[in-house]
C-alpha positions in Angstrom: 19.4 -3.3 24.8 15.9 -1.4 25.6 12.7 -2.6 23.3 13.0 1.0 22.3 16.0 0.2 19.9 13.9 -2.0 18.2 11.4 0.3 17.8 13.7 2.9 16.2 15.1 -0.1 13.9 11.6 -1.5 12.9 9.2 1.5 12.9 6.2 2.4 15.9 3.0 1.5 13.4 0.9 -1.1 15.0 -1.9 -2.3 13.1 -5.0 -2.3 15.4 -8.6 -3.1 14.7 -12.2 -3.0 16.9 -13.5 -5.2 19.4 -16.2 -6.2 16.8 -14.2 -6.2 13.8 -15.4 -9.8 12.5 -12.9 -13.1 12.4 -13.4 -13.1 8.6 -12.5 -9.4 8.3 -9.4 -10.1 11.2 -8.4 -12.8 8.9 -8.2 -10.5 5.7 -6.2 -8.1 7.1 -3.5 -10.4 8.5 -3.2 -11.9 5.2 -3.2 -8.4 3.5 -0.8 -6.7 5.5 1.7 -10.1 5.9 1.2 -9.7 9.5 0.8 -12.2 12.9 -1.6 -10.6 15.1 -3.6 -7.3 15.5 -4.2 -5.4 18.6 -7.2 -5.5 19.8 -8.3 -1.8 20.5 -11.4 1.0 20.5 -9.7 3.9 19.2 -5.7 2.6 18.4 -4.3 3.9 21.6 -5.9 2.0 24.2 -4.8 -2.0 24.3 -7.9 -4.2 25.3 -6.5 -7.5 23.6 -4.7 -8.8 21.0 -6.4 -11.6 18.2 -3.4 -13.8 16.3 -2.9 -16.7 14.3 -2.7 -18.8 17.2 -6.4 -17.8 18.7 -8.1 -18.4 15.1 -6.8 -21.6 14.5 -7.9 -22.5 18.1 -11.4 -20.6 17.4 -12.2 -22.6 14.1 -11.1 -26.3 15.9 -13.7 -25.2 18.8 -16.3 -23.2 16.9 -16.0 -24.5 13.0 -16.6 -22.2 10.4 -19.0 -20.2 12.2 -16.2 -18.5 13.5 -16.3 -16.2 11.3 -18.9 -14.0 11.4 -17.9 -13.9 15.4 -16.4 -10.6 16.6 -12.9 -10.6 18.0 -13.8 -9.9 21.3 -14.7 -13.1 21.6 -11.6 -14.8 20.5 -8.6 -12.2 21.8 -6.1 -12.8 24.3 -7.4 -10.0 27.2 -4.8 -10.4 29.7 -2.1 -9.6 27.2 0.9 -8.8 28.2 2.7 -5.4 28.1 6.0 -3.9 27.5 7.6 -0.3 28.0 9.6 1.2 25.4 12.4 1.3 28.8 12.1 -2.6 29.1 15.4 -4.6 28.3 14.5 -6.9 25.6 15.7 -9.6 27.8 13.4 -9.4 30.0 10.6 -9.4 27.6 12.1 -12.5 25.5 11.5 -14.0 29.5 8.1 -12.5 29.4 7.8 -13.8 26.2 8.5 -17.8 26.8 6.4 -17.4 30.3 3.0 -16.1 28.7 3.5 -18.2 25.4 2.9 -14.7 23.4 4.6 -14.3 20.2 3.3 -10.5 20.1 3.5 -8.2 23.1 2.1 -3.9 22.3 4.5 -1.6 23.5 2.6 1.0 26.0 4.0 3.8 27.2 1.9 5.7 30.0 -0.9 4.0 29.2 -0.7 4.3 25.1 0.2 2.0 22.3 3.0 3.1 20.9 4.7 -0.2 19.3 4.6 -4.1 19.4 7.2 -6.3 19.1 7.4 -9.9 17.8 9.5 -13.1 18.9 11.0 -12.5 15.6 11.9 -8.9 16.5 13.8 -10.1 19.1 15.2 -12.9 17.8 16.6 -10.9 14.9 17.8 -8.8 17.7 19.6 -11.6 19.6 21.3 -12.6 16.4 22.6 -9.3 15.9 24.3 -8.7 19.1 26.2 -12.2 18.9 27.6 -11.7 15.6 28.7 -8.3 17.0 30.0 -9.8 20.0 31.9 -12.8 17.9 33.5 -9.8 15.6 34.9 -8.0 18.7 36.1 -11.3 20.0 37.7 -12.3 16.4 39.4 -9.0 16.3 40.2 -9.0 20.3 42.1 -12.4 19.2 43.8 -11.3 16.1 45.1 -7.9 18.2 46.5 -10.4 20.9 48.7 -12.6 18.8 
């Protein structure tokens, strides 16, 4: 299965914000919009980073509450990783466990076009093995 499928499945909206949106303001909108991570972008096309969960907590062990008034910039992963819209989702669950990134943007000759969660593909995974287990039951049942 391409990452495109899941893109079909779970929408192409990414929520993206500025390099000098503020941690406080980062913070907001992942709370408001019940969501892991933003990418990190100047105009919502071009990926520069990506600011999660996982970099804030880190940010307010190292900086304290001072953290928040700090832009993003400062805090983003900037050597994110990419995905294509082409790429089997195999091969970015591997991409996945390698970079430790639980949120990779789609890009597509050079423009955001989606992201995907470990929980996308998860859900994913899930779904092909109960198909393959229902073909198998009924390959079975056929037999006997």
């Amino acid at each position: 299965m391409k990452v495109d499928a899941i893109l079909r499945i779970k929408g192409r909206n990414v929520e993206t914000t500025p390099p000098g949106t503020t941690i406080a303001a980062a913070i907001d909108a992942l709370r408001t919009l019940d969501i892991g991570a933003l990418v990190v972008s100047p105009d919502g096309h071009r990926v520069e980073g990506v600011i999660s969960e996982r970099e804030i907590v880190r940010g307010f062990s190292r900086y304290g509450p001072g953290l928040l008034g700090m832009p993003v910039e400062r805090l983003m992963v900037q050597r994110v990783p990419v995905c294509g819209p082409e790429d089997s989702v195999k091969d970015v669950m591997r991409q996945m466990t390698l970079t430790r990134q639980r949120h990779i943007p789609v890009v597509e000759d050079g423009w955001l076009v989606g992201i995907v969660s470990i929980g996308d593909m998860v859900k994913n995974r899930l779904e092909e093995l109960e198909q393959e287990v229902v073909l198998l039951r009924e390959a079975y049942i056929a037999r006997r």
